[in-house]
N, C-alpha and C positions, 0 to 999 in steps of 0.2 A: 504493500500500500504506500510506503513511503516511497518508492522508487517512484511509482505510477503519480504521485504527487509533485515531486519534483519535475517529471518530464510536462506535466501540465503545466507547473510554472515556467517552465523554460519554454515551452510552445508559444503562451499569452505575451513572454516577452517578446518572443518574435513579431509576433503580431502587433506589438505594440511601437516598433522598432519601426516596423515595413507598412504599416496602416493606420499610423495616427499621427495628426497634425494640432497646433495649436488652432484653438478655432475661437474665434473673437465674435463672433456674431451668432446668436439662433438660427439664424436663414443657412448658418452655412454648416449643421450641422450633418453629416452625410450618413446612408442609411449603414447599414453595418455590412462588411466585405471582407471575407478573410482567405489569404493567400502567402504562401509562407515560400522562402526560398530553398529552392531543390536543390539546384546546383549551378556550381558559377565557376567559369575557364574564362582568362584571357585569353583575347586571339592573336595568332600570329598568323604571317606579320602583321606590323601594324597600320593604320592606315589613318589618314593626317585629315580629311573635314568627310567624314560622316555622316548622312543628312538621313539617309533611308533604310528600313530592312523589311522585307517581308521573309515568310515561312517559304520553305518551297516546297514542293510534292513530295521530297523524299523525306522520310520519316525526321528527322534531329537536325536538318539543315536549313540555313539561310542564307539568303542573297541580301549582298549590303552592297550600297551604292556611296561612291562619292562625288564632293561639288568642289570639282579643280578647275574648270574650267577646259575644255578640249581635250579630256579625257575621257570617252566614251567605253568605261567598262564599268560592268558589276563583278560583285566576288563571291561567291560558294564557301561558306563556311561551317563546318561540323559545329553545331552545340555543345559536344560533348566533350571534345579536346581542343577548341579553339582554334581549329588549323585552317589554312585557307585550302580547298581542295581544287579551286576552279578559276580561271580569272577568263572572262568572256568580252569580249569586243562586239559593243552594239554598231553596226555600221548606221553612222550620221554624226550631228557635232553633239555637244554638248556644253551649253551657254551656262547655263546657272542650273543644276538637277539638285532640287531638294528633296523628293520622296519618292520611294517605290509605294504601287499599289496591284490588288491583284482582284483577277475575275473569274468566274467557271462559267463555262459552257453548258451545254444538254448534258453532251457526254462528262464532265465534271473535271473535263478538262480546264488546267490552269493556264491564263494568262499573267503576265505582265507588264506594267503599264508605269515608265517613267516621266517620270513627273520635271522637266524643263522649264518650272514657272517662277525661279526668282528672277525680280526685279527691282533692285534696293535704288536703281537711280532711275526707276520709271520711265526708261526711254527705248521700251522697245515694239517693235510696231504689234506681235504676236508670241504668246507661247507654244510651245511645243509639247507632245505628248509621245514617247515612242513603244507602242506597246507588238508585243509578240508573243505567242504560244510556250510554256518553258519546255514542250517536249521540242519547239523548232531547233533547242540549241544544239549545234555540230559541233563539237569538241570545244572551242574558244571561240567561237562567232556564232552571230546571230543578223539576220537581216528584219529590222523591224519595219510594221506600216507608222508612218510619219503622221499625226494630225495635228492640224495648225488654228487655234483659237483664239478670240479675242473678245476683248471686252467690252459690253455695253457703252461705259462712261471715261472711258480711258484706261491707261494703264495701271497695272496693281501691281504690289509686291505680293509674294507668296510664299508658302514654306511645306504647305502640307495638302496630297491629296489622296481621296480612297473612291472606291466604285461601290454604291449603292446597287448590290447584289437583284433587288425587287424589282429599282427603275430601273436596271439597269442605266445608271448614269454614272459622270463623274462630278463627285463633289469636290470643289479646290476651294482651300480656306486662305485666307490673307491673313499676311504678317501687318498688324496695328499694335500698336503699346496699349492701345485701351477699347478696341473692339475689334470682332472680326467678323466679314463677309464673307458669305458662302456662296458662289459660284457652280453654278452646275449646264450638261450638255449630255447628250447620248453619246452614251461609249463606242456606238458603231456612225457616229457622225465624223466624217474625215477632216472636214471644215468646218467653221463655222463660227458663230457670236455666241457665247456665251450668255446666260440668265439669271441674273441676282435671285436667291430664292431665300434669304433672310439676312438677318446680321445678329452675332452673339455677344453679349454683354461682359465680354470679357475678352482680353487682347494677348498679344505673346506667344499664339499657337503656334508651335514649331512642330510637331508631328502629330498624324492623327492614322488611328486605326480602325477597320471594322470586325465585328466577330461574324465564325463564317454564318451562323445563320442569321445574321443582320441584327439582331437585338441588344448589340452591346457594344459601344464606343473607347477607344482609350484617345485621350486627348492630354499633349503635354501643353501645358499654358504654364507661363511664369516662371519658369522651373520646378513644376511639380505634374506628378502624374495622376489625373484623373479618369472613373471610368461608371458611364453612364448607363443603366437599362432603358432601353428604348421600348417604347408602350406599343410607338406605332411606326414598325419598320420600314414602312412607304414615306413615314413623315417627320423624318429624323430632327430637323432643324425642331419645328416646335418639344419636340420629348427635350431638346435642351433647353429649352426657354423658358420652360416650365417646371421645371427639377434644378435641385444641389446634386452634386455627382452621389453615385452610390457609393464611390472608391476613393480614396485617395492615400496615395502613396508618397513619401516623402523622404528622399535620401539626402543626407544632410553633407553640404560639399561637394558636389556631384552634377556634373552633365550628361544631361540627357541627350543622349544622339542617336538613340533610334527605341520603340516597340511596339511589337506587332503580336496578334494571338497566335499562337502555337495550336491548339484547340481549342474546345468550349472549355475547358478546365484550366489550361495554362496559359502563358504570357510571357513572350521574352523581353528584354529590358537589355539595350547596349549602352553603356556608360561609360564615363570617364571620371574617376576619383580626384587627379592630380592634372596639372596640362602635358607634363610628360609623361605619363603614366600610359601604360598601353589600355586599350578600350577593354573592358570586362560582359562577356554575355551571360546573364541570369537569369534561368528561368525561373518561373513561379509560379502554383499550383495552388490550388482552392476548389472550394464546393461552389464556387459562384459569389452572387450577390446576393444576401436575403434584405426584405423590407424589415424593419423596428417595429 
């Protein structure tokens, strides 16, 4: 009994480590969410600005992207030993890529869909999207379909986007200090204008994620990691307008540079402790979100 006591305290502190923040306000008090860390490897090598990761098909791996500018690759990385397994060359350029995002087909097959949309000095006439099949990839290359969009009211900065599984659409969020717009267009539209479809009361979003069956958002804003249930997975924007996040995660010292769902159950989390420190992948495991 005392054994089984102790492991319980030592659990709660986890929990209390990895899922509680200082909360100043009733409004922000969030519904309860517990997810404990399973296992955490640095990667090697290492790699210098970080913007994106998604899961890929193959069981414990992911694709992480970086934004160098005229560097158009992603990288294959085990979860499990940190190593890089794959380095892939998207043929086309690569201006500002801040987020990977991904889609299934009928068949359940996976695409990928880079995300081309920052713009911190607002002068570019369009963004770019390059998405492609992950089974297209041939050893280290990849040929993607190029889509080219643009915005209602002028140019925007950006940092994060994901595909809305239901509308099938993409949602791209902008980078604001203190609000951010949501942006969206069909995934199978090659061209086009983009559509303001709300704006969120809260600014700083640098990655965002979706779960695969659409009812569940991670959203890093501020430096911290939030994660929402969605009521109504056609109608994502309002389920945030009207909710405190269910989750919030909060590592103290730490840049967030990339996470994305693993499963319904898990979550990776790519970070950075120190500026020279190599980036660390962690995943994280839970029974979900329960309501109070």
């Amino acid at each position: 009994m005392f054994n089984n006591k102790i492991n319980f305290l030592f659990s709660l502190s986890l929990v209390c480590i990895y899922a509680c923040k200082t909360i100043e306000k009733k409004s922000e008090v969030p519904n309860s969410g517990f997810y404990l860390a399973i296992h955490e490897e640095a990667i090697s090598p290492n790699l210098e600005k970080i913007t994106g990761i998604i899961p890929s098909q193959n069981k414990d791996y992911l694709w992480v992207q970086e934004n160098k500018g005229n560097n158009p690759f992603i990288y294959l990385y085990n979860s499990k030993t940190g190593l890089q397994e794959k380095k892939v060359f998207i043929r086309g350029t690569s201006i500002a890529w801040e987020d990977l995002a991904k889609s299934f087909n009928k068949d359940k097959q996976m695409s990928i869909h880079v995300a081309d949309i920052g713009d911190p000095n607002l002068s570019r006439k369009d963004i770019q999207v390059y998405s492609f099949k992950e089974d297209d990839i041939e050893d280290d290359f990849v040929a993607p379909e190029v889509k080219y969009f643009t915005y209602p009211n002028g140019p925007r900065d950006a940092s994060a986007m994901i595909v809305n599984q239901e509308t099938e659409e993409f949602y791209i969020f902008t980078l604001n200090k203190e609000y951010t717009e949501v942006y969206a267009i069909s995934i199978h539209q090659k061209a086009g204008k983009l559509r303001k479809i709300g704006v969120l009361p809260f600014g700083n979003v640098t990655n965002v994620d979706i779960s695969f069956n659409n009812k569940r958002l991670l959203i890093v804003k501020g430096g911290d990691l939030n994660m929402w249930n969605i009521a109504n997975n056609r109608a994502l924007i309002p389920s945030l307008l009207n909710n405190t996040p269910d989750y919030i995660h909060v590592k103290e010292k730490s840049e967030y540079l990339g996470t994305c769902f693993k499963d319904e159950k898990k979550f990776y989390v790519l970070d950075r402790k120190e500026p020279n420190q190599k980036p660390v992948i962690t995943t994280y495991h839970g029974e979900g979100i329960t309501t109070l």
